[in-house]
N, C-alpha and C positions, 0 to 999 in steps of 0.2 A: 685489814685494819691498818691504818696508819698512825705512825709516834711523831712527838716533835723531832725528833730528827729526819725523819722521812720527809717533816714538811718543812724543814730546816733547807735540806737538799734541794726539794723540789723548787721553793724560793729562788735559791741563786742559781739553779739550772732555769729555770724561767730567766729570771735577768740576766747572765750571759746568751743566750737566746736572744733576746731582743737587743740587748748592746751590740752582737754579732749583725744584725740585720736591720740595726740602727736605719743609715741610710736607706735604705730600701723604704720603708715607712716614709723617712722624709720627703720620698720623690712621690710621693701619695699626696701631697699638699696641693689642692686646686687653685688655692688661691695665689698668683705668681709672683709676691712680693715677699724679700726675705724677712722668716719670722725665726720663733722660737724652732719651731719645725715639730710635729709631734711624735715624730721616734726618738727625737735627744729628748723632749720633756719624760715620756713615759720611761726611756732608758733610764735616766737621772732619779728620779722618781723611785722606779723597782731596784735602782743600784743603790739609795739609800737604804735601803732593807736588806739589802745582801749582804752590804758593808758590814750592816747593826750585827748579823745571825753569823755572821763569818765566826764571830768570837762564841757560840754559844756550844754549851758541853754536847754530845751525844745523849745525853741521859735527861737533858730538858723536856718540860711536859709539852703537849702538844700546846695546849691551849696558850702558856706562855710561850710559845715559839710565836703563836698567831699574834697576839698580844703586841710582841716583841718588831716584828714584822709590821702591822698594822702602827702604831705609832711612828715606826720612823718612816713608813711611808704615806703618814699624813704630813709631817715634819719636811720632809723633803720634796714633798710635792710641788710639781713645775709646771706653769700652763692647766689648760682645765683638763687635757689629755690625762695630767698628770693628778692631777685632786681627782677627778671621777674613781682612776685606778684606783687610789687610796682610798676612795670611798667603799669603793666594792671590797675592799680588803680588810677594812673595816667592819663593815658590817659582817663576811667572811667571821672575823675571830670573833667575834660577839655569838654565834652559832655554835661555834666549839668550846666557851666557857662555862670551866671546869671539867671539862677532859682530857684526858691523859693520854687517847686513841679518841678513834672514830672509826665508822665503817659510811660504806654506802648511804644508807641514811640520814646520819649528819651529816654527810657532805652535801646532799642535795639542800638539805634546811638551810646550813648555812650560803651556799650559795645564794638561795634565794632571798634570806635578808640580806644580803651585799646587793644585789639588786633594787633591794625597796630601798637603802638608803642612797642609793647613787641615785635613784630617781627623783627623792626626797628631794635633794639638796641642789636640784637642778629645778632656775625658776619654770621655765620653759622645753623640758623635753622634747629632742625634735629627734623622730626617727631616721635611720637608718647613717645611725653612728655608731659606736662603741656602745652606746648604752642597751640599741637594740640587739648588737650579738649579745652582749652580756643576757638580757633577758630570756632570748629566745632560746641559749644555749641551760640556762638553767629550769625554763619551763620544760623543754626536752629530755631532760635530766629525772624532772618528777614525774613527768608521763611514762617515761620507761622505764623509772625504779620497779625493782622485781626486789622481794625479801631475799637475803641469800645471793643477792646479786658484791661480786666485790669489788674494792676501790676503783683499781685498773680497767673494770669492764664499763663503768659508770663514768669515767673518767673520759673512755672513748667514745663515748656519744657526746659527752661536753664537748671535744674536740672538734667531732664530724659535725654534729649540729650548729656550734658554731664556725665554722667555715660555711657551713650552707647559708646562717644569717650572712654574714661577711659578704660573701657575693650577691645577694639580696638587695643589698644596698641602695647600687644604685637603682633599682629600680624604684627606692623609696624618698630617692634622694636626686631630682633630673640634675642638678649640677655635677654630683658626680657622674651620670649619665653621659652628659654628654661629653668632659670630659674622657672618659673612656676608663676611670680609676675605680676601686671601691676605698671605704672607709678609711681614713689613717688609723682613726685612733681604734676602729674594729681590728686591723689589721695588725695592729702592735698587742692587742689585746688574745686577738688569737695566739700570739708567736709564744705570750706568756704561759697561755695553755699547753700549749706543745712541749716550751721547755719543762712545764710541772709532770707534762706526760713520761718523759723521759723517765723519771724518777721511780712515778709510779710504779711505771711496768718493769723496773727492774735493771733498767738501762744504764742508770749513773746519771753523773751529772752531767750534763752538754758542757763541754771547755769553752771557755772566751777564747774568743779569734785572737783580742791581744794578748792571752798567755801564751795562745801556739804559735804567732809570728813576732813577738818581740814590738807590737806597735809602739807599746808605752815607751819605748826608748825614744822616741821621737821626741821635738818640743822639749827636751833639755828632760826627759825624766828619769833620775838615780836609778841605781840597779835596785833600791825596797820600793821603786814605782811611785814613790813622790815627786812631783814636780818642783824643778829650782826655777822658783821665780827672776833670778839674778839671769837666768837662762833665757828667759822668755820676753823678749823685746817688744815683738809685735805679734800682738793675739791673732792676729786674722788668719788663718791658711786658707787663702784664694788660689784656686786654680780654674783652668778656662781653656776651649780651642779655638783658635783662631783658623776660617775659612778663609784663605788666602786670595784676594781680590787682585795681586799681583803676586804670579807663582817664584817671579824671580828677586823679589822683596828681602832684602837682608833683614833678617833678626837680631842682631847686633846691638845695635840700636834699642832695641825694645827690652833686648836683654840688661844692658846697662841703664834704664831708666828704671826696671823693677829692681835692681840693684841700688838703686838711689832712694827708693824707696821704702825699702826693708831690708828681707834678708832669706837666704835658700831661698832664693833665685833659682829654676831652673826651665830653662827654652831649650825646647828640642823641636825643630821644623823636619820639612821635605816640603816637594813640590806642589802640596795640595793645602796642608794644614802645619801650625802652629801651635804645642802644646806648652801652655808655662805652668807654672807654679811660682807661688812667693808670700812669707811673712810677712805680712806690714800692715800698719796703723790704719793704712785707708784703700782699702778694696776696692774703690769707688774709682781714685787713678788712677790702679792698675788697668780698673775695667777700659775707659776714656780713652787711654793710651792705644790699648790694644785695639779700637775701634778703628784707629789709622789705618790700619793693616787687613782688614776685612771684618765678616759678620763671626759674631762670637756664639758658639756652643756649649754645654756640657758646662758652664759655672757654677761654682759650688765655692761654697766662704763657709769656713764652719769657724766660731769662738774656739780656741784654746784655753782661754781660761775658763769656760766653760764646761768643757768638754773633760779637761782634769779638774774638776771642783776648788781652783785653786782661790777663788773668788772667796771663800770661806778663810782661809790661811788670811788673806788680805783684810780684810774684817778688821776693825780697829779694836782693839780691847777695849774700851766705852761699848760699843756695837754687842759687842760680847757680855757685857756684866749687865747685871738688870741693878739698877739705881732707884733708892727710895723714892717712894713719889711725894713731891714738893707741895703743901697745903696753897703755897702763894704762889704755885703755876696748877694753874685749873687745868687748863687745853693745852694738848700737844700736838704736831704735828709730826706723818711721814709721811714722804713722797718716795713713788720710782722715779729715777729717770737716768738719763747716760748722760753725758757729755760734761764738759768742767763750766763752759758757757750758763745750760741748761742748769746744773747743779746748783751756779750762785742763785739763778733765778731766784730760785725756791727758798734759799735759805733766807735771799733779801725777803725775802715775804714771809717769817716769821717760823718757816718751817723748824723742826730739831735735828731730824733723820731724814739723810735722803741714801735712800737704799740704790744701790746699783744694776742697773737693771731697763727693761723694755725691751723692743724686739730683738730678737735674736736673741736677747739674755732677759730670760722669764726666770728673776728672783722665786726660791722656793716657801714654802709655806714659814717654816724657820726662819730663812734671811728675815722677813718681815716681821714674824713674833721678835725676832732679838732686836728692831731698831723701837718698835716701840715700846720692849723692857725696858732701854737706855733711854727713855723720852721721862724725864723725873713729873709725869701729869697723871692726875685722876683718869681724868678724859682724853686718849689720842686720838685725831681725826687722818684715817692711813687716802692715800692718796692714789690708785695703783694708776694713775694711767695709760692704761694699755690696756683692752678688751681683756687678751689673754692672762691678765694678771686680776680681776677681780674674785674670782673663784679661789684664789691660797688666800688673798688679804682677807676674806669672809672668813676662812679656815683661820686665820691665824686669831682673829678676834674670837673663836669659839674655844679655840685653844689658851687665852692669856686671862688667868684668875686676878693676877695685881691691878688689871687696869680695864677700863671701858672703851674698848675699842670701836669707833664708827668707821665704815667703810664707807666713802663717798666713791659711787660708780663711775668714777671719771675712765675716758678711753684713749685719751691724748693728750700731751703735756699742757697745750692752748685751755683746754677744758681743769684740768688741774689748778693752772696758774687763775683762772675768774673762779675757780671755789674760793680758793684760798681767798682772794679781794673781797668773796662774798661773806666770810664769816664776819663777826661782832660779837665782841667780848661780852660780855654779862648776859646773853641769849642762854636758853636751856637747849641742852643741845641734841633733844630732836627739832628745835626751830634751826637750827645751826645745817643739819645734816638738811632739813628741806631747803633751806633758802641758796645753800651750795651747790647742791645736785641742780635745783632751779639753776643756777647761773651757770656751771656747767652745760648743760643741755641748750642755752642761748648761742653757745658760740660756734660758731660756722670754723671747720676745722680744715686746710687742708696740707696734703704732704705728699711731697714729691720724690720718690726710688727710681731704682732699678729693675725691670723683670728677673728675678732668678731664674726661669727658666720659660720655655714655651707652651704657652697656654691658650686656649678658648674658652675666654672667660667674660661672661656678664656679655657676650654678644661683641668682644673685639678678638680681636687674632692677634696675641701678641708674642714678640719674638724675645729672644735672652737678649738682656742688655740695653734693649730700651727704656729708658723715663715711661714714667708709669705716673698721672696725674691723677691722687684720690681725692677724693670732694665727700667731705666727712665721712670716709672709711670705703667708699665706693670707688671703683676706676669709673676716671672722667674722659681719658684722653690719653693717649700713649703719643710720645716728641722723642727727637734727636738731639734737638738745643734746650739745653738749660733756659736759657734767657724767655724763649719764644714759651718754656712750658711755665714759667715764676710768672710773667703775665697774663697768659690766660687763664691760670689758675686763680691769681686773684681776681682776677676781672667774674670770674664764675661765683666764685663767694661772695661779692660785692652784692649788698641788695639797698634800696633805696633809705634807708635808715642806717645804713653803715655810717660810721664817724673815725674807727680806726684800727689800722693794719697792723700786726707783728709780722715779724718774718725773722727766725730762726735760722741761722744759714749754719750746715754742719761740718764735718770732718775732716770731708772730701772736696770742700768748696774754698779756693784760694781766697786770703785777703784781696787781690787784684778781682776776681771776677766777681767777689760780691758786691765793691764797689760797682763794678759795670750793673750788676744786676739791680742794683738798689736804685740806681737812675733810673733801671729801664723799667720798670715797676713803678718810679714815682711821676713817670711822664704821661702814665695812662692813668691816672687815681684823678676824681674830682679833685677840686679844690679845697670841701672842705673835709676830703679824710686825710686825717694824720697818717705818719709812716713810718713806724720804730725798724729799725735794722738792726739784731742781736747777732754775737758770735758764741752759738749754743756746743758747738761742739760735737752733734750725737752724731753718732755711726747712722746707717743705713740709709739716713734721709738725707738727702742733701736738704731740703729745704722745707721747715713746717711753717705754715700760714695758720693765722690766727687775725679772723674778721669779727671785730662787734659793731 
């Protein structure tokens, strides 16, 4: 039998477990442009639940542990990695209510409603993801149940059978096929299992890697493991190797521009290869810079504000307190988005809340329930633009009793900014949520990155560091030149009813070169499409397109 404390344990030996092997997951990601990444979502996600149970007595009942657990990790859920999790975790403590223990038996029930509700809540179920280890390991679970059988032995067929889904995968899945990977969000999924396995059997709880090497010290963080924001300059820790195209190439040089840059700065060469490191605001010119010097390997940019939850600290106390709602503001809005550019956008467009967040930083189910608490409206219309962000905004309007929250499924900020143009006051608003999502869905989106890493993907071969051309969410094309990749990109989004161009230019893109860019884009446009040029500010992208 298991107590809530047994299941208290096994929680945050799960989440240390996958926070430990974080990365590892993330390098499971197929698709080569940098996102949320789904080992920090699911991390984030199970380390809100860890956080919550850290404080709870030994003598807690099982079912409030589950209870306890399940709520903060619907709350902290990040990316859909991370809502699925909570879903199954969910439906989990729903199995175990009103007990005090469990044996084998309720573990397998509950299991399997954690399963029908992650299935639920997914429009579309597509195998050989996390959902089908999740399934398969607890159909396995019921078929083997034997009366008499205990936690621990039941536990290990959850384990082995989900790892045999796991590797299943790709078979179920050719893109992970042919990449040569299985599932992220299986594979984060399993590590959860393993670390609850720990518990069971008797083993204790798995340590976090950062209690046993001191990582938290890093990034300016106190000896009680709080980060000082006063500390934390430049969020980005980019690191990268440099394959040396000239073995006798000084680094000097390269050193004192990522020094100009940010900060913990660190280059260490030899005759083959180039390894730096450095904090700063724009990943993007470190990347560019180091391009001089050869082809680039092994890049990784992970958020620090991220990464230590400090993004929550930052939170403005408005953000924070939930506000009456106003009879003479009907409609409110919240949008994600990054950038300070990007930010006014929305706000000039009537928005209230614009939550912080997009790729790489996939706001949690919470961040969103609290912007639209502070939105003083009956009715909020939340905005996630970003694929990875529609799954929490859904959550967080099941979660908000003061107010009616619609989620418009917008996937890109272009798509976001024409809902918003498409609403109209005195509409009911499910006419509001169709005629938005309609406008949405019109606009031709594109946006141009970086490859994070080396991939075989969608049928190109692409290497680290190359521009990466998407054409509404798809790679189009992979460049060396900015310039060469902002025209052809828009030239592909162009279609004969076009009338007019945005172009977003972000971070990482100098005032000088956007001028150049903005010419060279408005030399190839008809005549009569117009051609706004914004300084949006967001990370990752150097440059979003926006064709109506």
């Amino acid at each position: 039998m298991i107590t809530g404390q047994i299941l208290r344990d096994a929680m945050i030996s799960a989440s240390n477990n996958l926070g430990n092997q974080r990365q590892r997951v993330d390098s499971l990601n197929v698709f080569p442009v940098p996102d949320g990444d789904t080992g920090t979502n699911m991390s984030m996600t199970i380390g809100a639940a860890a956080q919550e149970l850290t404080g709870m007595e030994d003598s807690a009942g099982l079912y409030d542990v589950a209870h306890t657990a399940a709520s903060a990790l619907l709350r902290g859920a990040r990316g859909n990695s991370g809502v699925i999790t909570s879903l199954l975790f969910r439906g989990f403590s729903k199995g175990l209510k009103g007990k005090d223990t469990a044996g084998a038996e309720e573990i397998v029930s509950a299991l399997e409603i954690g399963v029908k509700a992650a299935y639920k809540a997914v429009m579309k179920p597509t195998e050989g993801t996390m959902l089908t280890v999740a399934r398969l390991s607890a159909e396995a679970a019921r078929e083997h149940y034997t009366p008499g059988m205990t936690v621990p032995e039941l536990w290990d067929i959850v384990v082995r059978e989900a790892d045999a889904a796991l590797r299943k995968t790709p078979e179920l899945l050719p893109v992970l096929k042919k990449a040569g990977v299985v599932d992220a969000g299986g594979q984060g999924l399993l590590l959860i299992y393993q670390g609850m396995k720990s518990v069971f059997d008797g083993q204790g709880i798995i340590p976090s890697a950062e209690a046993r090497t001191g990582e938290t010290a890093q990034a300016g963080v106190d000896a009680a493991g709080e980060l000082e924001l006063e500390d934390l300059t430049y969020p980005y820790c980019t690191e990268f190797i440099i394959h040396k195209e000239d073995k006798n190439a000084d680094s000097l040089p390269l050193r004192a521009y990522l020094e100009s840059i940010g900060d913990s700065a660190v280059v260490v060469d030899d005759d083959e290869i180039i390894k730096c490191h450095v904090h700063t605001n724009n990943p993007g010119l470190a990347i560019q810079k180091a391009l001089e010097f050869g082809m680039l390997g092994k890049i990784k940019i992970d958020n620090m504000w991220i990464q230590h939850d400090v993004k929550k600290k930052a939170v403005t106390a408005k953000a924070r307190n939930k506000v009456a709602v106003d009879p003479d503001q009907p409609n409110g809005f919240v949008a994600v988005a990054a950038g300070d550019g990007v930010r006014q956008l929305f706000l000039d467009l009537g928005v209230h809340q614009v939550v912080s967040g997009g790729q790489t930083m996939n706001p949690s189910t919470d961040d969103i329930l609290q912007a639209a608490e502070a939105t003083p409206c009956q009715t909020v219309y939340v905005l996630p633009n970003n694929k990875n962000i529609i799954m929490a905004a859904e959550q967080a309007a099941k979660l908000c009793k003061s107010r009616d929250i619609k989620v418009i499924p917008t996937r890109t900020i272009p798509q976001g900014l024409s809902a918003m143009l498409a609403f109209e006051e005195g509409r009911e608003p499910s006419e509001n949520v169709l005629e938005m999502t309609k406008a949405a869905d019109r606009v031709g989106t594109g946006q141009i990155t970086f490859a994070a890493r080396d991939s075989d993907y969608d049928g190109y071969k692409i290497k680290e560091g190359e521009l990466l051309g998407l054409e509404n969410g798809r790679v189009s094309f992979t460049e060396r030149d900015l310039k060469k990749a902002a025209v052809k990109l828009t030239k592909a989004l162009l279609k004969k009813d076009s009338s007019f161009v945005t172009i977003i230019w972000g971070a990482d893109v100098t005032e000088e070169q956007a001028a150049d860019l903005e010419t060279a884009v408005r030399e190839k446009l008809p005549d009569h499409v117009d051609l706004a040029f914004v300084n949006g500010g967001q990370p990752v992208y150097y440059l979003i397109i926006s064709v109506e």
